[in-house]
C-alpha positions in Angstrom: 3.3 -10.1 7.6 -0.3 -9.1 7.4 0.0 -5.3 6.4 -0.1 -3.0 3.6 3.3 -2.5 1.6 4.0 0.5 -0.4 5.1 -0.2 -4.0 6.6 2.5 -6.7 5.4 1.3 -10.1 8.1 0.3 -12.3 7.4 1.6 -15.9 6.6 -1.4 -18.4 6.4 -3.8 -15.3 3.1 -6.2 -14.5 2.2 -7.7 -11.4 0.5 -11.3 -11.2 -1.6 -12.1 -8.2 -1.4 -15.8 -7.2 -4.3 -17.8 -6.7 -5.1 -20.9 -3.9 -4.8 -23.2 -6.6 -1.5 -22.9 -7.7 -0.4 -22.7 -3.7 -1.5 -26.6 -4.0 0.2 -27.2 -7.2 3.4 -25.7 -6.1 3.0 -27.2 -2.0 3.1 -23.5 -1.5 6.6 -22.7 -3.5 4.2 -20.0 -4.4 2.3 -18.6 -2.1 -1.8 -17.0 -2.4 -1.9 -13.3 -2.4 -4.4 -11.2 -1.0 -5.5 -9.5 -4.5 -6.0 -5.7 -3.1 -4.9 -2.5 -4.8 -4.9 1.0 -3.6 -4.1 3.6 -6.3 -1.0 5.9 -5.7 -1.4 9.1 -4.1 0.8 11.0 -6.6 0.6 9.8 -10.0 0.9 11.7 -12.8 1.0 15.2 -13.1 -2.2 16.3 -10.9 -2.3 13.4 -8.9 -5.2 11.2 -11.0 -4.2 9.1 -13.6 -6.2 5.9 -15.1 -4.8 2.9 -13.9 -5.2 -0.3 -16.3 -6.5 -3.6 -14.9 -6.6 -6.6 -17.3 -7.5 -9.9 -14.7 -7.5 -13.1 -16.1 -8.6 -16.1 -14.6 -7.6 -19.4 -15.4 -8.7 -22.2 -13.9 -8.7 -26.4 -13.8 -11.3 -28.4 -15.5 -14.2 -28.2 -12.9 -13.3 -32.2 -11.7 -9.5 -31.9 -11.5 -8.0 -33.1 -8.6 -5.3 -30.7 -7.6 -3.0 -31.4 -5.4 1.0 -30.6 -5.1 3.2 -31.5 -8.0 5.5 -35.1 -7.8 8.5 -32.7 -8.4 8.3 -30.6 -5.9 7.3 -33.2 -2.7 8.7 -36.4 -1.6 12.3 -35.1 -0.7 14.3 -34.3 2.6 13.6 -30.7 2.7 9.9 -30.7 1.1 6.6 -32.9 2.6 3.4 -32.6 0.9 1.2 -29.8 2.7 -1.7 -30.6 0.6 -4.2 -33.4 0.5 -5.6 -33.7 -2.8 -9.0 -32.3 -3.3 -11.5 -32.1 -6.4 -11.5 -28.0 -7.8 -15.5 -28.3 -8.6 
């Protein structure tokens, strides 16, 4: 569904944002996220508190070819979605 979802923070929980990349490697067992954020509108005690963002990128070597993973194609319930491509 394309809309916005509202999310209470859980304390001492993370969230990781999935990239197009590992939608190929996984033949989209994990699925690209749209990496937006709006802050809370009550949070804290006056309504502003910081909120800590540590992204962290990782990505192939720039001539990998990426495609979907032997384990997780090739069987009854699972065709490969993804042609391979070069990530540079």
């Amino acid at each position: 569904h394309q809309q916005w979802v509202t999310v209470d923070p859980i304390p001492g929980a993370f969230i990781c944002n999935l990239g197009d990349m590992l939608a190929r490697w996984s033949n989209n067992q994990y699925v690209s996220t749209p990496h937006r954020v709006l802050p809370p509108k009550k949070w804290g005690n006056n309504g502003q508190q910081d909120r800590i963002s540590i992204p962290f990128f990782f990505d192939p070597n720039y001539d990998s070819i990426i495609q979907p993973i032997d384990e997780l194609v090739g069987n009854e319930n699972s065709k490969r979605l993804f042609e391979p491509i070069m990530y540079g």
